[in-house]
PLY file of the C-alpha trace (Angstrom):
ply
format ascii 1.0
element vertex 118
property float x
property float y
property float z
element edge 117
property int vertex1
property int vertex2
end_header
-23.33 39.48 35.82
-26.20 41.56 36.55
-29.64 41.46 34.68
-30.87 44.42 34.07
-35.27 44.87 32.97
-36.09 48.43 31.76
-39.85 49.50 32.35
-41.86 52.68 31.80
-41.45 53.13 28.21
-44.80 54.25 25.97
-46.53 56.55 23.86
-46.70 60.62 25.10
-47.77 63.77 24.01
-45.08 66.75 23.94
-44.89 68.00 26.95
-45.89 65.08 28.96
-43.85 63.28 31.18
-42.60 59.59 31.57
-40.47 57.79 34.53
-38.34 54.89 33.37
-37.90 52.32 36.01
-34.29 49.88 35.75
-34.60 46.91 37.74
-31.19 45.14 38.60
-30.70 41.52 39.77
-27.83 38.69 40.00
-25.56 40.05 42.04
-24.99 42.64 45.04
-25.03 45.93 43.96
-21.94 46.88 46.42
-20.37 45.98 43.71
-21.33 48.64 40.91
-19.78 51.62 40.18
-22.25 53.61 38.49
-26.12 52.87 36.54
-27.43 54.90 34.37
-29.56 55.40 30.07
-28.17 55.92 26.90
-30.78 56.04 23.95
-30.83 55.16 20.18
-33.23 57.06 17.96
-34.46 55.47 14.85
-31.13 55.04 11.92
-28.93 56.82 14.56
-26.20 55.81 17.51
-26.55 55.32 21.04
-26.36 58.03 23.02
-25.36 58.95 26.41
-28.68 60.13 28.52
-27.75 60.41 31.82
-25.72 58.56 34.82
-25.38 58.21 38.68
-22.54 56.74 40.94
-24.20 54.63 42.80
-22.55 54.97 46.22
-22.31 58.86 46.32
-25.52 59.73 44.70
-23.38 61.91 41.79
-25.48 62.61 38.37
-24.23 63.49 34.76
-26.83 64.54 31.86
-26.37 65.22 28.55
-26.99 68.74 27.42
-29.71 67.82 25.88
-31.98 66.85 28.51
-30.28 68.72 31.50
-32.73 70.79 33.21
-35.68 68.06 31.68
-34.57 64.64 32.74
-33.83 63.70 36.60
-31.87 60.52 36.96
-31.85 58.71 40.22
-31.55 55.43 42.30
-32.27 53.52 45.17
-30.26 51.28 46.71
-32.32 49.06 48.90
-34.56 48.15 46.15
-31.82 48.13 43.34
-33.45 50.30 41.11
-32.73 52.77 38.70
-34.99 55.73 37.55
-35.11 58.35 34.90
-38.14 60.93 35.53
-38.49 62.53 31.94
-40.50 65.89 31.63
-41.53 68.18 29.07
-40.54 65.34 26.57
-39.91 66.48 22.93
-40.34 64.60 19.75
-36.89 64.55 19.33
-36.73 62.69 22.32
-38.01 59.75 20.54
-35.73 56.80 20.77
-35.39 53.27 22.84
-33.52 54.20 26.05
-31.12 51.51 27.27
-29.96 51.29 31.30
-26.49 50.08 31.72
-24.42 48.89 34.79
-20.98 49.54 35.38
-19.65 47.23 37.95
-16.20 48.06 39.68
-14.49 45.53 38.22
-15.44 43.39 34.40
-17.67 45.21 31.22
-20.57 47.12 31.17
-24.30 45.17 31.46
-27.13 46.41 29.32
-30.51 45.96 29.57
-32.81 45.17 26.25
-34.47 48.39 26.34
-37.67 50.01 26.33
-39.30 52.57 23.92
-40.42 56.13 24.20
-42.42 57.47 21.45
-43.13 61.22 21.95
-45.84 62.20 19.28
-48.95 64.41 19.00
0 1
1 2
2 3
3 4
4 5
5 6
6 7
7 8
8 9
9 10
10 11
11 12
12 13
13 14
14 15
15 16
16 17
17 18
18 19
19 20
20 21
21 22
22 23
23 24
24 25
25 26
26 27
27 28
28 29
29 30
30 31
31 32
32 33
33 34
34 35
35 36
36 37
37 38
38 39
39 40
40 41
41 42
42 43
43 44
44 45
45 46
46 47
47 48
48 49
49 50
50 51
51 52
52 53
53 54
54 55
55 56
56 57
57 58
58 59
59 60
60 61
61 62
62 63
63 64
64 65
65 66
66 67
67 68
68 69
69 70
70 71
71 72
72 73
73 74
74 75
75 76
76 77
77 78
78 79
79 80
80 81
81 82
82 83
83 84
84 85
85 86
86 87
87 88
88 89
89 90
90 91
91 92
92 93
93 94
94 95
95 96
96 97
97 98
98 99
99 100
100 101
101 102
102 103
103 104
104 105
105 106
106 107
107 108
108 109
109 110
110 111
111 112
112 113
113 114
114 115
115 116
116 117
């Protein structure tokens, strides 16, 4: 199974910006489908952020932070990224990276937290 280590998370103004980093190791990545966030804001569920396939390069946001947050990966260095900008309060929440390999259940990583706060 893969191990997944989320980075990036902090404290930010709204209206600032933040790039999460999700480094993925213990096991070739030929085998995943698709990485990608979901977040869970203090008393609520986890939601779904944003994904991309990870052989074709395809992205999927929530409406929430389409237009704001810009997934993306890289496949040498078996990374993950979320580039977050013009953050809101709302946007407050730990953010989770997940890995969906072809085949067996999804991998999740412990998280990281994003505080967005004047």
């Amino acid at each position: 199974q893969v191990q997944l280590l989320e980075s990036g998370g902090g404290l930010v103004q709204p209206g600032g910006s933040l790039r999460l980093s999700c480094a993925a190791s213990g096991r070739t990545l030929s085998e995943t489908s698709a990485m990608g966030w979901f977040r869970q804001a203090p008393g609520g569920r986890r939601d779904f952020v944003a994904e991309v396939t990870w052989g074709s390069g395809k992205t999927d946001y929530a409406p929430s932070v389409k237009g704001r947050f810009t997934i993306s990966r890289d496949k040498a260095e078996n990374m993950a990224y979320l580039q977050m900008n013009n953050l809101k309060p709302e946007d407050t929440a730990v953010f989770y990276c997940y890995e969906d390999p072809a085949i067996g259940p999804r991998g999740w990583g412990q998280g990281t937290q994003v505080t967005v706060s004047s």
